[in-house]
KEMISE-839195 format. One record per residue (C-alpha): residue number from 1; residue in one letter; chain; x, y, z. Coordinates in steps of 0.1 Angstrom, whole numbers. Example, Ala and Ser with C-alpha at 12.3 -4.5 7.8 and 13.67 -1.06 7.14 Angstrom:
! KEMISE-839195
{resi->1&resn->A&chain->A&c1->123&c2->-45&c3->78} .
{resi->2&resn->S&chain->A&c1->137&c2->-11&c3->71} .
This chain:
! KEMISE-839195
{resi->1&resn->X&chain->A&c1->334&c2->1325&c3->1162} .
{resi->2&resn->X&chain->A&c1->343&c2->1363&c3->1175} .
{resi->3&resn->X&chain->A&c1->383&c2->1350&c3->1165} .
{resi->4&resn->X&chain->A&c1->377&c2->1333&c3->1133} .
{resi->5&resn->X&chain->A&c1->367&c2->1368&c3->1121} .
{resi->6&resn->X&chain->A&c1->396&c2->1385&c3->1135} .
{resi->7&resn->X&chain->A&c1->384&c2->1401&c3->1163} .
{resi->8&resn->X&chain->A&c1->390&c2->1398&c3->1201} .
{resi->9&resn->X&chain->A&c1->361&c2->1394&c3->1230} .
{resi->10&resn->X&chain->A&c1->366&c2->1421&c3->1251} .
{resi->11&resn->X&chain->A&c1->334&c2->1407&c3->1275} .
{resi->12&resn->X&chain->A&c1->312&c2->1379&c3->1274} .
{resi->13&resn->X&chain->A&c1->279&c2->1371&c3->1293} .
{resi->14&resn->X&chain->A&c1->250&c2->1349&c3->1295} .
{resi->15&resn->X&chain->A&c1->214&c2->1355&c3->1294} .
{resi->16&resn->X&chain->A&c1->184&c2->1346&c3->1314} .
{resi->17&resn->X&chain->A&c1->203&c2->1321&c3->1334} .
{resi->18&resn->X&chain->A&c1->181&c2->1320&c3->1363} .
{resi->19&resn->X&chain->A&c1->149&c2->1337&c3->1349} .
{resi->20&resn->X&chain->A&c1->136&c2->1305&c3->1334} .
{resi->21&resn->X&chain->A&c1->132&c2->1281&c3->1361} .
{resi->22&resn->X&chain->A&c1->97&c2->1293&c3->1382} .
{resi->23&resn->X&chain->A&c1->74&c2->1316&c3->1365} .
{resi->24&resn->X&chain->A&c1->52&c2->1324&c3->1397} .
{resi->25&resn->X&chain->A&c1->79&c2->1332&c3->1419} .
{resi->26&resn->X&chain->A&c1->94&c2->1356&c3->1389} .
{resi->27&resn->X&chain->A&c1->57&c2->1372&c3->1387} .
{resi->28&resn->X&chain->A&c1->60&c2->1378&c3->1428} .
{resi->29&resn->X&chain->A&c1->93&c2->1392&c3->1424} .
{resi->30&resn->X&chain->A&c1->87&c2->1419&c3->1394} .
{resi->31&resn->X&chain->A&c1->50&c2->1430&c3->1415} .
{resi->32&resn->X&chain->A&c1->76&c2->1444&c3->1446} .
{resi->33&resn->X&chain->A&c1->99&c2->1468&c3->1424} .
{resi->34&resn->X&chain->A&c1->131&c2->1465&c3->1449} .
{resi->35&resn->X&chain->A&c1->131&c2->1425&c3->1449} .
{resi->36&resn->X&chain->A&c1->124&c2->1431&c3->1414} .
{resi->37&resn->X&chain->A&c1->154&c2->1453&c3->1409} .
{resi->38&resn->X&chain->A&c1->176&c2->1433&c3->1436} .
{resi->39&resn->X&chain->A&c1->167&c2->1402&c3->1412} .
{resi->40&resn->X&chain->A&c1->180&c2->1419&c3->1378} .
{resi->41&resn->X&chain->A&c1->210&c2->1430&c3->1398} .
{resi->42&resn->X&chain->A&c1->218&c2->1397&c3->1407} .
{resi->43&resn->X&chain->A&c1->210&c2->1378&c3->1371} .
{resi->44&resn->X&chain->A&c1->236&c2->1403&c3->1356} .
{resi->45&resn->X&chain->A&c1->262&c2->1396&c3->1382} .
{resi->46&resn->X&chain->A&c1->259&c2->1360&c3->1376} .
{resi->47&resn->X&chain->A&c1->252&c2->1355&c3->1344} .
{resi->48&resn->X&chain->A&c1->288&c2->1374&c3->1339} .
{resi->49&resn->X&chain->A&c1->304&c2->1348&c3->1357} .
{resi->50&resn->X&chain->A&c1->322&c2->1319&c3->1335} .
{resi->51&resn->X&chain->A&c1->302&c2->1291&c3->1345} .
{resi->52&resn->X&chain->A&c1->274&c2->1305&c3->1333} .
{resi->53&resn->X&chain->A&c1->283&c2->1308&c3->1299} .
{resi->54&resn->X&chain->A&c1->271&c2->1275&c3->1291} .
{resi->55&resn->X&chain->A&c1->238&c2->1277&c3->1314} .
{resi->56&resn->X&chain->A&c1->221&c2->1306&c3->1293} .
{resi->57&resn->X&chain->A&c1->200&c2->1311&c3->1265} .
{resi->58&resn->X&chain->A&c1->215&c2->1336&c3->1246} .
{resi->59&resn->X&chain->A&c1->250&c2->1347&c3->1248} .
{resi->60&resn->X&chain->A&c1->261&c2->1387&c3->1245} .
{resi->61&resn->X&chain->A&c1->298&c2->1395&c3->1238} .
{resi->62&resn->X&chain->A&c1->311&c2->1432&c3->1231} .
{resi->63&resn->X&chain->A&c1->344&c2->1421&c3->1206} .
{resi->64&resn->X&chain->A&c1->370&c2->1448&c3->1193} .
{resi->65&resn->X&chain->A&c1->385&c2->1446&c3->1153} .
{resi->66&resn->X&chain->A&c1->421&c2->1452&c3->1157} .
{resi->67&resn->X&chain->A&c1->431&c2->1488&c3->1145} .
{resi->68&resn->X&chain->A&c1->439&c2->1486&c3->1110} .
{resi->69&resn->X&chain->A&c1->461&c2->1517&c3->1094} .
{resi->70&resn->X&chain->A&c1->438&c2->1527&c3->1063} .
{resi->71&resn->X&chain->A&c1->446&c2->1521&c3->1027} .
{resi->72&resn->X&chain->A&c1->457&c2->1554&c3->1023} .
{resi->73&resn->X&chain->A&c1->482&c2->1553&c3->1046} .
{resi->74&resn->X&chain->A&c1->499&c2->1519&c3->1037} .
{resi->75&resn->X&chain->A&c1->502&c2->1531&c3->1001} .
{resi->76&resn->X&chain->A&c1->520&c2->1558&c3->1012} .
{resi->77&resn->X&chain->A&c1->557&c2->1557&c3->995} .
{resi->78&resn->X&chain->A&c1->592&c2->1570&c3->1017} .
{resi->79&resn->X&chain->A&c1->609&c2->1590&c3->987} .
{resi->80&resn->X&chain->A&c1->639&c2->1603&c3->1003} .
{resi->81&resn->X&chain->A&c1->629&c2->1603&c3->1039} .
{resi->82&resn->X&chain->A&c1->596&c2->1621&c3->1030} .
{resi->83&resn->X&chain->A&c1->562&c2->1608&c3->1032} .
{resi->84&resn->X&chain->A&c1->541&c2->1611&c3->999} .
């Protein structure tokens, strides 16, 4: 998708990977805030990982348009080794 519009992935990850399997035990996790932010630390890590790409339920991707010279620039003429 990201290529058929002529730009590059520069990073890819999954979402929620591991947060939708047991609701209870994701309730006793987010009451003790360093589980809780051990947990988050650990669902970014692998939802980074390639295998996981197909596993989520979202995917996020950060993608880069290659640098294009502006109009301006590529109608610029060479009259007698001089830019105009």
């Amino acid at each position: 998708m990201v290529r058929n519009c002529g730009a590059g992935v520069v990073a890819m990850s999954a979402s929620n990977w591991t947060s939708l399997a047991d609701e209870e035990a994701l309730s006793k996790l987010e009451a003790n805030r360093q589980r809780w932010q051990r947990y988050l630390d650990q669902e970014v890590a692998a939802c980074a990982e390639p295998g996981a790409l197909d596993g989520g339920t979202h995917l996020m991707f950060a993608a880069r348009l290659p640098r294009r010279r502006s109009t301006a620039l590529q109608d610029r003429r060479v009259a007698n080794g001089t830019l105009i």
